[in-house]
C-alpha positions in Angstrom: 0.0 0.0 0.0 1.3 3.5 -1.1 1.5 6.1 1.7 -1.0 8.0 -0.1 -3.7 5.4 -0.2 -2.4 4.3 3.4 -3.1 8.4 4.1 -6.2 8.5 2.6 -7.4 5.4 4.7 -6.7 6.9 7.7 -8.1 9.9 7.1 -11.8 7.9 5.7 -11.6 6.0 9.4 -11.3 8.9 11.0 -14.1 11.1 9.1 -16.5 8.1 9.7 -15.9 7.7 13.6 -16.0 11.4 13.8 -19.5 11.6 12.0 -20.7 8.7 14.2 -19.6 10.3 17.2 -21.3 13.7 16.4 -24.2 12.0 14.4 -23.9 13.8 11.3 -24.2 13.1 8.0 -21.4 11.2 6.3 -19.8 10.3 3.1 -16.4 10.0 2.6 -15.2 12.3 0.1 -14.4 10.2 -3.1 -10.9 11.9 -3.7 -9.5 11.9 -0.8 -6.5 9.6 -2.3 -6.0 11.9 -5.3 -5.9 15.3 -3.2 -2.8 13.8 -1.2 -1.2 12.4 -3.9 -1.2 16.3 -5.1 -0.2 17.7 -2.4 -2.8 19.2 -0.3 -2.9 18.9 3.5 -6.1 21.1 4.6 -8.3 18.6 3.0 -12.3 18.4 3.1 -14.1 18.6 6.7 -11.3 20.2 8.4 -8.6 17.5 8.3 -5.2 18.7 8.5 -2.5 15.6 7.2 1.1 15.7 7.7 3.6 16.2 4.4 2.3 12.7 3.5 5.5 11.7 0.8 7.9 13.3 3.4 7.1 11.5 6.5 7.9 7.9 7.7 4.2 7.5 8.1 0.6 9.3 7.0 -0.5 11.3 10.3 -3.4 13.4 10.7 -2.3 16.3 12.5 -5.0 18.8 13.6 -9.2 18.8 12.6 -10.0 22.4 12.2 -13.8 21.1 12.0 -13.7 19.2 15.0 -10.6 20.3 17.4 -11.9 18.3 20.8 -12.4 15.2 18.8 -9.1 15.2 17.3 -7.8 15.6 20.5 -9.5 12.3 21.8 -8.7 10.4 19.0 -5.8 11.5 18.0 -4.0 13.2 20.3 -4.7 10.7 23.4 -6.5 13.5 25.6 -9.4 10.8 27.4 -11.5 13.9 28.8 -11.6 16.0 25.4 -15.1 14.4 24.8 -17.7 12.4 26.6 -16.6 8.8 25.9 -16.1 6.2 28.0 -12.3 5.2 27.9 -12.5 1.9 26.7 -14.9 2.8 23.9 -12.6 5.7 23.3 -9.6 3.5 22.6 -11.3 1.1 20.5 -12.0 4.0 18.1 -8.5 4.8 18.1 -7.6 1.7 17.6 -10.5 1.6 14.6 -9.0 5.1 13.1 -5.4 4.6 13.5 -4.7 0.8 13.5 -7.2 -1.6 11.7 -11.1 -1.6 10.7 -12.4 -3.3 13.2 -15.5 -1.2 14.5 -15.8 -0.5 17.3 -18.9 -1.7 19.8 -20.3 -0.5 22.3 -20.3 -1.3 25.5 -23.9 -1.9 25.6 -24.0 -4.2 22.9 -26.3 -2.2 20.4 -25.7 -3.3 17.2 -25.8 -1.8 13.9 -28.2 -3.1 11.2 -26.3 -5.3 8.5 -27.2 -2.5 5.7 -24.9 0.2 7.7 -22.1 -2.3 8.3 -22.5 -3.0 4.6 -22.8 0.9 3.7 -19.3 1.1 5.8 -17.4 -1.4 4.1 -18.8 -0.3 0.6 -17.3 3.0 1.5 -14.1 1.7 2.2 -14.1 -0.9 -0.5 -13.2 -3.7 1.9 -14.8 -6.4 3.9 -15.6 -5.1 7.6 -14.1 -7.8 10.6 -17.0 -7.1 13.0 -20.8 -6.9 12.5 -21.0 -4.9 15.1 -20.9 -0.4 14.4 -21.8 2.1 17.5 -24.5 4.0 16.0 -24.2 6.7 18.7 -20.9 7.2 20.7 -22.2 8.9 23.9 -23.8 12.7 23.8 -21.2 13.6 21.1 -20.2 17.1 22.8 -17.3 18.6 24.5 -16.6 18.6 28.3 -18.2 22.0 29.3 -15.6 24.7 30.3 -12.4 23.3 28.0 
């Protein structure tokens, strides 16, 4: 895998957790690949990437949309939102590490046409039935 499509990956996961989280609307923009491969870094939704063909690996650096969550996810801060720890580390581990999705703790499920709509998105098969519809209230601690 190129560290553009690797780049673009990463940056997909992380659009969809954070639309999850916040219960917005998502799609992953279609060209995300091709606007790395060019060059941009302020890419749709806020997303900030590092110097993608200059660094050992693709990071996101900073979400101008969505500072707090960034913070969470990326930057390790556990009190930047309202997520329980473990739930918040298994969406880490979803956005930076593989695409297993996380669950929640209470076991809701998601219904087999989102799981589907997920993978179809990222053109791959998802390893877990199983897609938090909701993460918590999807805010910011008050007073940070």
């Amino acid at each position: 895998m190129t560290k553009t499509k690797a780049a673009a990956d990463l940056v997909a996961r992380y659009l969809t957790a954070r639309a999850l989280f916040r219960q917005t609307p998502w799609e992953v923009p279609s060209n995300l690949e091709d606007l790395i491969g060019r060059g941009v870094r302020l890419l749709p939704d806020g997303v900030l990437v590092n110097e993608v063909p200059l660094q050992p690996a693709p990071a996101i650096i900073y979400d101008r949309k969505d500072p707090m969550f960034w913070s969470a996810i990326i930057g390790g801060e556990d009190s930047a939102i309202d997520m329980d720890p473990a739930e918040q580390e298994q969406v880490r581990q979803f956005v930076l590490d593989d695409w297993t999705l996380p669950v929640m703790p209470s076991g809701h499920r998601a219904p087999r046409r989102i799981v589907a709509a997920v993978g179809a998105a990222f053109g791959r098969r998802i390893q877990k039935a199983a897609l938090a519809i909701s993460w918590g209230a999807g805010s910011a601690h008050p007073g940070r």
